[in-house]
Backbone as CSV, one residue per row, in Angstrom:
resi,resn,N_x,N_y,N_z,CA_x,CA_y,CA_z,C_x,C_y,C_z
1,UNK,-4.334,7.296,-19.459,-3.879,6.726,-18.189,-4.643,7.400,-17.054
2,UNK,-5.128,6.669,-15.910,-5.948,6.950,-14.924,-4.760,7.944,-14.405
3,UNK,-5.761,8.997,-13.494,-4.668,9.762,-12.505,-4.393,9.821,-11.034
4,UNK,-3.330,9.726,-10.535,-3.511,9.452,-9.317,-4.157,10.906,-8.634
5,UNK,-4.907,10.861,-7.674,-5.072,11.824,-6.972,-4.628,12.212,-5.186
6,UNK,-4.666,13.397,-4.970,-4.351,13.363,-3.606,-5.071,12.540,-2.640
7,UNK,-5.905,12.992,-2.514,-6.848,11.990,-1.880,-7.241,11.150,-1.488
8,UNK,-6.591,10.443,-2.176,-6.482,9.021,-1.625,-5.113,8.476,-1.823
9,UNK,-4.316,8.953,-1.060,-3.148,8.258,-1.061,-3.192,8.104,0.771
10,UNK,-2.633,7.009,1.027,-1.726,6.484,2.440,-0.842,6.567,2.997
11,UNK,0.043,7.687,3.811,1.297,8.017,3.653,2.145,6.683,4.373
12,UNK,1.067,5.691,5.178,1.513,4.787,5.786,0.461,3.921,6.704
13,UNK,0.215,2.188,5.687,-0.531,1.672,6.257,-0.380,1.392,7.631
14,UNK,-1.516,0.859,8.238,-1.230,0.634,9.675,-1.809,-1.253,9.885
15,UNK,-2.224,-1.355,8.941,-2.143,-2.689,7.841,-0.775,-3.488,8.402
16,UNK,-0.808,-4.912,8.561,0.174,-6.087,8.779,-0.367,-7.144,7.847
17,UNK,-1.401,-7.353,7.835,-1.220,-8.685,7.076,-2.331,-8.212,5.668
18,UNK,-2.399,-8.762,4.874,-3.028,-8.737,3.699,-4.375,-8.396,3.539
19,UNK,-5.452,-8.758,4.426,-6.780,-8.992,4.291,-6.901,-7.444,4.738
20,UNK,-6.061,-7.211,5.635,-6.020,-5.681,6.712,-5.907,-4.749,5.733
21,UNK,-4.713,-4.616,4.507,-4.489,-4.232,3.881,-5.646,-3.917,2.766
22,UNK,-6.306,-4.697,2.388,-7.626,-4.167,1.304,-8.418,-3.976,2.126
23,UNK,-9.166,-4.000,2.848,-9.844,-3.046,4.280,-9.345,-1.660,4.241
24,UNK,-8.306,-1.389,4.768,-7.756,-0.133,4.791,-7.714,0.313,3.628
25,UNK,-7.704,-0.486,2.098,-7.327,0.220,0.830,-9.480,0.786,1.064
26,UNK,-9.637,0.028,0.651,-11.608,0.328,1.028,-11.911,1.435,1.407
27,UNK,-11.669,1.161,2.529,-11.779,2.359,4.080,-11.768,3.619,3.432
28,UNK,-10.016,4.198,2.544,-9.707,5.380,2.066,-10.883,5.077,0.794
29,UNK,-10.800,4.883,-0.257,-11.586,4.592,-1.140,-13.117,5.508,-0.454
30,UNK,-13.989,4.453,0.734,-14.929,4.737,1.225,-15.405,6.574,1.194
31,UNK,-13.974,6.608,2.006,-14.015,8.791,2.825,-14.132,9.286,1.878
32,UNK,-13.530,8.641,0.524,-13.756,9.383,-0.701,-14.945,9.360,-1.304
33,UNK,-15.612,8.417,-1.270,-16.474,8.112,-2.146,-17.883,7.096,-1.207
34,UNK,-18.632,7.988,-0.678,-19.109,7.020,0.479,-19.888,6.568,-0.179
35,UNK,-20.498,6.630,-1.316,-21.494,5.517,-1.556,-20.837,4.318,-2.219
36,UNK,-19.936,4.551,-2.383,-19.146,2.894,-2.098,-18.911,2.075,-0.817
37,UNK,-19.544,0.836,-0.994,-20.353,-0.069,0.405,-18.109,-0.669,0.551
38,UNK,-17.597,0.033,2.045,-16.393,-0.488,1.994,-16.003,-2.017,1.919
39,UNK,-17.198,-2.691,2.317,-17.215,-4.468,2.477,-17.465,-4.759,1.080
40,UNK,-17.882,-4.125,0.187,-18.123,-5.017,-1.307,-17.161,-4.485,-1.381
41,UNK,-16.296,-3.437,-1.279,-15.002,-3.310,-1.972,-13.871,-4.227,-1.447
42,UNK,-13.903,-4.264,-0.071,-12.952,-5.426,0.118,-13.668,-6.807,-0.445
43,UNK,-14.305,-7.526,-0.709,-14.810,-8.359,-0.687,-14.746,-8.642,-2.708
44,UNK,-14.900,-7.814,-3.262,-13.915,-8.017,-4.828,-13.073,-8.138,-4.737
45,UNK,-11.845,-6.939,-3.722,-10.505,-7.542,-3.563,-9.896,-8.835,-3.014
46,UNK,-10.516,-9.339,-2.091,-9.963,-10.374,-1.600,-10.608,-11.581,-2.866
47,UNK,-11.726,-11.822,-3.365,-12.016,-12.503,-4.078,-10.703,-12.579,-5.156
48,UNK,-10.733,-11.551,-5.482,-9.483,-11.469,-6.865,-8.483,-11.413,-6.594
49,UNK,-8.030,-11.567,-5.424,-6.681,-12.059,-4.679,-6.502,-13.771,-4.213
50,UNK,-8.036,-14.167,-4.221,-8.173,-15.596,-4.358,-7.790,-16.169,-5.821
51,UNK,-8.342,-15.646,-6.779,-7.678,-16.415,-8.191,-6.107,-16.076,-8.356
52,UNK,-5.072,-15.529,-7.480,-3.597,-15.186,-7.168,-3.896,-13.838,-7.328
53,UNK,-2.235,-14.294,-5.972,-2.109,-12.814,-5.595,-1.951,-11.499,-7.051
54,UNK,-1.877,-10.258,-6.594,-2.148,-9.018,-7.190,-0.155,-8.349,-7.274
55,UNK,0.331,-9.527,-6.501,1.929,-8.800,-5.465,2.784,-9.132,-7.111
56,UNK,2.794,-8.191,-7.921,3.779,-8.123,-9.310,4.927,-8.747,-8.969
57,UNK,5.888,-7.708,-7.703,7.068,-8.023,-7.202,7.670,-7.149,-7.003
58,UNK,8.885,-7.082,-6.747,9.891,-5.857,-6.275,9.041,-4.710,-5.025
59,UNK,8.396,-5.624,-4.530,7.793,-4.659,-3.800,6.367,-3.769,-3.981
60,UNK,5.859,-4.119,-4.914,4.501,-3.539,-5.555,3.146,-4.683,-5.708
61,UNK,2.419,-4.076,-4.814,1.127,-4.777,-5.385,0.447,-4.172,-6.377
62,UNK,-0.745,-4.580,-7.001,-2.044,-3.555,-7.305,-3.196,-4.625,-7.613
63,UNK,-3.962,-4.362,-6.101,-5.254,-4.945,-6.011,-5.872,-4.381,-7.090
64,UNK,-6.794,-5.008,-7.757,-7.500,-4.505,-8.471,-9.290,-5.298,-9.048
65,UNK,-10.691,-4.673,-8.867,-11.551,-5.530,-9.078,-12.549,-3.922,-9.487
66,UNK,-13.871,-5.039,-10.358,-15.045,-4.261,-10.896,-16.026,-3.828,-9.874
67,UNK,-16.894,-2.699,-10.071,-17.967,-2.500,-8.974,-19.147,-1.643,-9.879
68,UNK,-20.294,-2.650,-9.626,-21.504,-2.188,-9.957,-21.836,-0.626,-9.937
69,UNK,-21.262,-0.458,-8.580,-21.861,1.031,-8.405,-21.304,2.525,-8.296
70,UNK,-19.396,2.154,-9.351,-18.841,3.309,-9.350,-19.334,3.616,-11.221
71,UNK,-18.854,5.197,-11.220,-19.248,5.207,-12.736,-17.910,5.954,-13.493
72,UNK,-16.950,5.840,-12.807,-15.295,5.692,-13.226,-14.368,5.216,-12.379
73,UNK,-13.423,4.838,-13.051,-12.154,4.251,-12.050,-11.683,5.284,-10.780
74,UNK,-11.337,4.325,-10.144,-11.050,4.861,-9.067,-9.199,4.476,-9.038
75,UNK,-8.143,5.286,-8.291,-7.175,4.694,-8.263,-6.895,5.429,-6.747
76,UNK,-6.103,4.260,-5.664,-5.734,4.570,-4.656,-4.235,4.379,-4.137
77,UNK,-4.057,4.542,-3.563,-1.698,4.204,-3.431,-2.262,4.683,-2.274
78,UNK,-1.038,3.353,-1.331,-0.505,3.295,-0.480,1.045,2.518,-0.509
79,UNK,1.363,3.065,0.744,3.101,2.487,0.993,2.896,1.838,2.769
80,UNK,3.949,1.156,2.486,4.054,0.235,4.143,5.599,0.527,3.628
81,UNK,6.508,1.442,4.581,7.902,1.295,4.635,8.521,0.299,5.155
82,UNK,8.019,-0.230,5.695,8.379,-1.932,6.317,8.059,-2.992,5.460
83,UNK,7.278,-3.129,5.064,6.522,-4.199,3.771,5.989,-4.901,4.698
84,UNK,4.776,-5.640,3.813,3.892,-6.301,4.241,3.866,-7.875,3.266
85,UNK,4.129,-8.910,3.774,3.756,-10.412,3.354,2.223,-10.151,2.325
86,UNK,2.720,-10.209,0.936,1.316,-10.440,0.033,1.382,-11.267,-0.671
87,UNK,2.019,-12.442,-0.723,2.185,-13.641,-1.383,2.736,-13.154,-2.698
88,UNK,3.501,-12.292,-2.858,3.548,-11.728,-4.321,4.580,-12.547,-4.851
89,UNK,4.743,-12.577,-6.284,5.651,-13.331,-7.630,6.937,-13.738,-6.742
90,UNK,7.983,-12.810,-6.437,8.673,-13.123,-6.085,9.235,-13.506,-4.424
91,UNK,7.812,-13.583,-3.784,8.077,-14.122,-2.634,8.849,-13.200,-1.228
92,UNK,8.517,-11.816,-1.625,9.211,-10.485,-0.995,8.060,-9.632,-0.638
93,UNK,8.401,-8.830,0.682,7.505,-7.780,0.884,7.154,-6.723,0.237
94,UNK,5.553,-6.271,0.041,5.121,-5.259,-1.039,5.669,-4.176,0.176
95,UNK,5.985,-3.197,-0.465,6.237,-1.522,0.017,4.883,-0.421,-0.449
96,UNK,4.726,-0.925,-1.481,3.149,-0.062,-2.779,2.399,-0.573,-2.781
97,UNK,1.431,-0.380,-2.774,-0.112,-0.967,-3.393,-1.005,-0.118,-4.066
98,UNK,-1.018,-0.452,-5.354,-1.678,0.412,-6.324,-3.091,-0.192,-6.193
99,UNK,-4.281,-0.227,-5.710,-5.232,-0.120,-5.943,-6.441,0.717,-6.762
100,UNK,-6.678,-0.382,-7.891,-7.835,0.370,-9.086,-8.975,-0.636,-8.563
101,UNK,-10.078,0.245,-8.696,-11.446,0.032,-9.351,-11.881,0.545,-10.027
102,UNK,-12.939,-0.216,-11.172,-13.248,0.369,-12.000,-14.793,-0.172,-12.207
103,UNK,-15.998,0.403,-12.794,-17.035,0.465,-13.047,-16.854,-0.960,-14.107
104,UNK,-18.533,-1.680,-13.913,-18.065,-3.437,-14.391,-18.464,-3.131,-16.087
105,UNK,-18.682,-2.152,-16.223,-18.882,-1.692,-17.487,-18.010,-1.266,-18.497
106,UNK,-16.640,-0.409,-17.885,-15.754,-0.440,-18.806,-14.915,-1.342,-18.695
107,UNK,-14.976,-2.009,-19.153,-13.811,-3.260,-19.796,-12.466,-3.023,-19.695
108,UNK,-13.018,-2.050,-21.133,-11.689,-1.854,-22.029,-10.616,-0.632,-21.279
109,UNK,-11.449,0.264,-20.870,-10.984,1.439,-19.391,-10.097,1.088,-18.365
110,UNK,-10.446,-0.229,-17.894,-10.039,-0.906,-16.827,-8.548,-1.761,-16.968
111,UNK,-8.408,-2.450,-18.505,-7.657,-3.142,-18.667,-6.584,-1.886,-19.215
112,UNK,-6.756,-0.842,-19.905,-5.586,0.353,-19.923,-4.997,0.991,-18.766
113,UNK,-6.338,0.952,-17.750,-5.800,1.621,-16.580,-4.596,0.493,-15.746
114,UNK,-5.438,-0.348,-15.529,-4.070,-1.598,-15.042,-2.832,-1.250,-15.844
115,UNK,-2.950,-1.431,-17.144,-1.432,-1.852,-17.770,-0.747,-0.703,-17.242
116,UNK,-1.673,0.895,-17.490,-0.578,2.393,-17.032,-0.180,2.257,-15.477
117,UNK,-0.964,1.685,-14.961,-0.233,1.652,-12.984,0.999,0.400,-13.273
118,UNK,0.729,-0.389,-13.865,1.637,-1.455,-14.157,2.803,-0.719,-14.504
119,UNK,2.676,-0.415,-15.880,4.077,0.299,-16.471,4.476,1.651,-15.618
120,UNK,4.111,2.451,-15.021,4.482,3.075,-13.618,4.930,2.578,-12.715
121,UNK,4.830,1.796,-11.912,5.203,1.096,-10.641,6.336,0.233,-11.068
122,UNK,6.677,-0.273,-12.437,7.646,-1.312,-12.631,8.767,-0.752,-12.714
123,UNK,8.480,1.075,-12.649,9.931,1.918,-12.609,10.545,1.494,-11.735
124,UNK,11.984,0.994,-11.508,12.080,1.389,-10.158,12.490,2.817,-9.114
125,UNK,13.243,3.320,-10.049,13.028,4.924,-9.758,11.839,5.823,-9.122
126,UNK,10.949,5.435,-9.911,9.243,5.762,-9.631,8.779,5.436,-8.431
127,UNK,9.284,4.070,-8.149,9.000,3.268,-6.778,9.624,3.992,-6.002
128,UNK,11.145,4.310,-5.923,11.802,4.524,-4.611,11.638,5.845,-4.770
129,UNK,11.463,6.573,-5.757,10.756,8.087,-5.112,9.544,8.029,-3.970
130,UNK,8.462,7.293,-4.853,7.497,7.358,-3.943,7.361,6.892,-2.663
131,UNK,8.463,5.785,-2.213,8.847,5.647,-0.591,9.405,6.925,-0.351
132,UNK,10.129,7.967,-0.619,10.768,8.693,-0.075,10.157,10.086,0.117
133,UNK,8.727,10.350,-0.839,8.512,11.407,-0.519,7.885,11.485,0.588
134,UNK,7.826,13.094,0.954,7.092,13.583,2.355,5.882,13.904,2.471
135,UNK,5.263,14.001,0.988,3.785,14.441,1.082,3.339,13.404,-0.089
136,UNK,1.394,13.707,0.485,1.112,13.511,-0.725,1.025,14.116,-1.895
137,UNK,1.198,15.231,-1.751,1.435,15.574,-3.419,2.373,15.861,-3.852
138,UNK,3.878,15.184,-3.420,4.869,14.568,-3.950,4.840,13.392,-4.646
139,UNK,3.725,12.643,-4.201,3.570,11.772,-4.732,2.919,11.667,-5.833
140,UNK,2.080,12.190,-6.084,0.796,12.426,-7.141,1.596,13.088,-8.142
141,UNK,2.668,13.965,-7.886,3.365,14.346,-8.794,4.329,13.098,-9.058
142,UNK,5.062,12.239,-8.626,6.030,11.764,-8.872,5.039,10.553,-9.642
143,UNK,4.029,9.788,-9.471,3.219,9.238,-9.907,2.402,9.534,-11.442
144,UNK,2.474,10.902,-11.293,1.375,11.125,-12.602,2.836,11.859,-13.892
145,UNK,3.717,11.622,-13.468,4.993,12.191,-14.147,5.023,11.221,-15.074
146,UNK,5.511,11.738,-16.487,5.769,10.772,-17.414,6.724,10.233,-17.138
147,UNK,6.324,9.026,-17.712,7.474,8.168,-17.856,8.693,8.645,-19.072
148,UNK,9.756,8.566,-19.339,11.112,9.090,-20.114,11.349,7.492,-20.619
């Protein structure tokens, strides 16, 4: 399972509508990792938000798309305590957004890493910790904690 790191977490988008939202996921991504071009990264995300939305439900997104020019996954979290309109499953505001990228090379890397942010975030426990903590590395801990 990918790990979350400090580093790129959001203690609070400044993000309203969706498109704003993978921009800003980019942006952090970017500080981290500048030779990632932040416009091809939004620009996979929004593409792969064109074949439907990424919004699971209960409040959780996780954008997720391939990039030529990383050479491992990347994983980013953010929270909007207000929620933000992402067209998601059940028609409710995301609070999370798990954002992965991953190198267009591992496949098989990419599709484990999804399912582990998946089966994480569908806690809901997991979720409402991570609105509530105060730092980020409350989070990274409450995130990279096994699941029971």
């Amino acid at each position: 399972m990918i790990e979350l790191e400090g580093q790129c977490i959001i203690m609070e988008l400044e993000a309203t509508g969706k498109e704003a939202v993978l921009r800003e996921l980019a942006e952090a991504v970017h500080s981290r990792c500048p030779q990632i071009d932040p416009a091809a990264m939004s620009r996979v995300l929004w593409e792969r938000e064109q074949l439907g939305s990424t919004g699971i439900g209960n409040g959780v997104a996780i954008p997720h798309g391939k990039l030529a020019d990383l050479d491992r996954p990347l994983l980013c979290l953010a929270r909007s305590r207000e929620g933000i309109s992402f067209d998601a499953a059940d028609n409710r505001p995301v609070h999370l957004f798990a954002m992965l990228l991953s190198p267009q090379s591992m496949a098989e890397e990419y599709l484990q890493a999804l399912a582990g942010v998946s089966r994480v975030l569908k806690n809901r426990t997991t979720c409402s910790n991570i609105l509530q903590a105060d730092t980020s590395e409350e989070i990274v801990e409450i995130f990279n904690r096994p699941l029971e």
